[in-house]
C-alpha positions as CSV (number, residue, x, y, z in Angstrom):
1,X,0.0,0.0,0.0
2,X,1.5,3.0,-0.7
3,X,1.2,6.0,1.7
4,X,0.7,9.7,0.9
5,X,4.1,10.3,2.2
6,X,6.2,7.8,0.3
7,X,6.3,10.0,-3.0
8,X,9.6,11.4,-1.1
9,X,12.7,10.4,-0.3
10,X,12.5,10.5,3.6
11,X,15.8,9.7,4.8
12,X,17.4,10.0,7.9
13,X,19.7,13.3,6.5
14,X,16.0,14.5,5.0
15,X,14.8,14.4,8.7
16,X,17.3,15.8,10.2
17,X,17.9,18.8,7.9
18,X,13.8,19.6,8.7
19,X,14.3,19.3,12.4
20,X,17.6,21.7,11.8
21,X,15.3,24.2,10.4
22,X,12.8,23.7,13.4
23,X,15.4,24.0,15.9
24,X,16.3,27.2,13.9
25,X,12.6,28.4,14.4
26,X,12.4,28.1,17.7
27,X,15.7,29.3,18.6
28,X,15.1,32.6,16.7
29,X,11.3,32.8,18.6
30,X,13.3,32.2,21.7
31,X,16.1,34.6,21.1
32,X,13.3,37.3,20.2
33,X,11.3,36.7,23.6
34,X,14.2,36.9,25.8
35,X,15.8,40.4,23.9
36,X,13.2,41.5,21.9
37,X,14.0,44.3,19.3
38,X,17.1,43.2,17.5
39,X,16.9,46.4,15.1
40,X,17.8,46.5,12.5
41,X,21.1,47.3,11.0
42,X,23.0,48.2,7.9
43,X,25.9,45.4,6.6
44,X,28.2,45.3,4.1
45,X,25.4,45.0,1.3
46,X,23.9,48.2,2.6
47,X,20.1,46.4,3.5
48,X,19.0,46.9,7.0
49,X,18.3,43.6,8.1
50,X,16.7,42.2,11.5
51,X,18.0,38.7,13.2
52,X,15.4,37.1,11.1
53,X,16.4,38.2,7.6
54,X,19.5,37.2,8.2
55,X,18.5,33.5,9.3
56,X,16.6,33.8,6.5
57,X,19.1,34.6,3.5
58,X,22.0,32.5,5.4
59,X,19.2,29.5,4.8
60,X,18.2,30.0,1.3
61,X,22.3,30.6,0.7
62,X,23.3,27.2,2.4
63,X,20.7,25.6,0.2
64,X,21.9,27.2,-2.8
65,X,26.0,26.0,-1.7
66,X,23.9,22.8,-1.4
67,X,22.3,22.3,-4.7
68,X,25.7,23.7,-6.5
69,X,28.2,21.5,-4.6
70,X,25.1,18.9,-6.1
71,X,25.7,20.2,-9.1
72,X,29.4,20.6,-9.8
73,X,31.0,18.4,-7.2
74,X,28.6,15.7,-6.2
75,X,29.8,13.8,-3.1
76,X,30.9,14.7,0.1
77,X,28.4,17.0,1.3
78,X,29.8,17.6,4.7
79,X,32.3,20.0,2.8
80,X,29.3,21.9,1.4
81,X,27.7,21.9,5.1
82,X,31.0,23.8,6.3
83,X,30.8,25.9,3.6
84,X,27.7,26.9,4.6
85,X,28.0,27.2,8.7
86,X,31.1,29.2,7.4
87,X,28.6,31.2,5.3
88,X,26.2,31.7,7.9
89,X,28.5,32.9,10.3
90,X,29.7,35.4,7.8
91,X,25.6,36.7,7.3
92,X,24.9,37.0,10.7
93,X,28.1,39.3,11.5
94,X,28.9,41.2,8.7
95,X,25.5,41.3,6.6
């Protein structure tokens, strides 16, 4: 019988990369409660950004590291996941 679920690929790495993004969530929500505000400010690409729109374009960046590492590399995505931690970090202190 097939389920309405089983059209994807539900791996370990799939679940864990959803709970990531959860755990980022709630983090954030968390963060925001105990110092609320978190103005915004003006980085090196001259946008004022908040806490959030920087989780947000260090997210859709790592999954675009992802899908070219995918695309011109192939294996060993634990490179492409330091590249983008590495990425992240970058976003959420100079952008």
């Amino acid at each position: 019988m097939i389920t309405e679920l089983q059209w994807m690929a539900w791996t370990w790495q799939t679940a864990l990369f959803f709970a990531f993004i959860l755990a980022c969530l709630i983090a954030m929500s968390v963060w925001e409660y105990k110092r609320p505000g978190g103005g915004p400010r003006r980085g090196i690409l001259t946008l004022e950004t908040t806490r959030g729109d920087r989780l947000f374009i260090s997210l859709l960046g790592s999954a675009y590291i992802h899908l070219a590492w995918l695309g011109l590399i192939g294996d060993m995505l634990w490179i492409a996941t330091v590249v983008s931690v590495i990425y992240a970090i970058i976003v959420f202190r100079w952008v």
